[in-house]
N, C-alpha and C positions, 0 to 999 in steps of 0.2 A: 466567448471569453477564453474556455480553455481550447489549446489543440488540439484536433480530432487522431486518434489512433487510425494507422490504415492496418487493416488485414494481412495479414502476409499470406492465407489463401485464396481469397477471391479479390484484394486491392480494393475494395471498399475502403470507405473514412466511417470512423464509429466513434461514437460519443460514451455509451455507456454497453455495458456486455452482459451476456444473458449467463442464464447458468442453467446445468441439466448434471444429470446423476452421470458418474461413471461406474459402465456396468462391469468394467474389470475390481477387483476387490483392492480396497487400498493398501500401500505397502505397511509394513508396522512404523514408519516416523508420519505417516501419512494421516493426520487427523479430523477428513472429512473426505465424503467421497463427490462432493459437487464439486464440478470445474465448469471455468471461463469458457464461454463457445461465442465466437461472432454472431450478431445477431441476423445475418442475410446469408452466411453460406452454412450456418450450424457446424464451425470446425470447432475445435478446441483450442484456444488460445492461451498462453502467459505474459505475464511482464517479464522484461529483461530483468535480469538478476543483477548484471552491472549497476543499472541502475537504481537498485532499491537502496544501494546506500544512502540517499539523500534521506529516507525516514529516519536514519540515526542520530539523526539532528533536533527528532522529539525524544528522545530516550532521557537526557539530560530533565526536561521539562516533569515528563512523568516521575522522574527520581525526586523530584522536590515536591512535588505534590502527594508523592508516600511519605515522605521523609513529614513533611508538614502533617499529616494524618497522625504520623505517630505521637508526632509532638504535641499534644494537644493543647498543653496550656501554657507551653512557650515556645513561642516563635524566633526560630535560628536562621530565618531565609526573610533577605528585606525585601519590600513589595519589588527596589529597582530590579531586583535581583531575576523573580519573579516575570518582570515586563522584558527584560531581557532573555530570559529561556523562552515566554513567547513567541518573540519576532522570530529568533531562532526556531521554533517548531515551526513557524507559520512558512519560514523563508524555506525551508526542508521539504514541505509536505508540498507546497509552490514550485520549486525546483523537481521534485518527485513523478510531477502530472505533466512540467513541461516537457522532460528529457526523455523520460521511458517511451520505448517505442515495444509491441507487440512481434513476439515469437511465436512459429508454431510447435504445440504440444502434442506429443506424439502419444495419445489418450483412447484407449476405448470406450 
C-alpha cells in the first residue's frame, strides 16, 4: 500500500527502518541518541526535511483536542469542525509517507 523508500547508500527499497545507538554524543538540541539506519546496509539514514512539512497539517487537529481538554464542561469546537481537522491530519500524515524520500545522514 505504501511506497517503499529506496536507500541512498546501498539502492535498496525499504518499508520500515531500523534504529541503533549513535556512539558520537548528541549535540545539546539533540534529544536522543538513536538514529534511523537501513536495514540491509546498516547506514544511517533521515527523512527529507522539505518534506516534513506536510505533518503541519496535524498541528491544527492536536490544538483542538488540548483546547477541548481544557475545556471540560463546555464545548467550543463542533464535532464538523472536528471531522474536518481529521481529514486534514489524515490527508498530511498521507501526503507525509507518499512524498518523503530518504537522505544520507552523516552519523557516527
Amino acid at each position: 500500500m505504501w511506497p517503499k523508500w529506496k536507500c541512498p547508500w546501498c539502492g535498496e527499497y525499504v518499508t520500515h527502518l531500523g534504529v541503533r545507538t549513535q556512539v558520537a554524543q548528541p549535540k545539546w538540541y539533540q534529544f536522543t541518541r538513536h538514529i534511523w539506519v537501513c536495514p540491509h546496509c546498516n547506514q544511517p539514514v533521515r527523512h527529507s526535511t522539505r518534506r516534513e512539512a506536510w505533518l503541519l497539517l496535524t498541528f491544527p487537529l492536536l490544538l483542538a483536542m488540548i483546547a477541548e481538554g481544557v475545556t471540560i464542561l463546555n464545548s467550543y469546537i463542533s464535532s464538523e469542525v472536528f471531522v474536518v481537522l481529521s481529514v486534514l491530519a489524515i490527508v498530511g500524515t498521507v501526503m507525509f509517507r507518499i512524498t518523503t524520500r530518504l537522505e544520507k545522514e552523516h552519523a557516527n
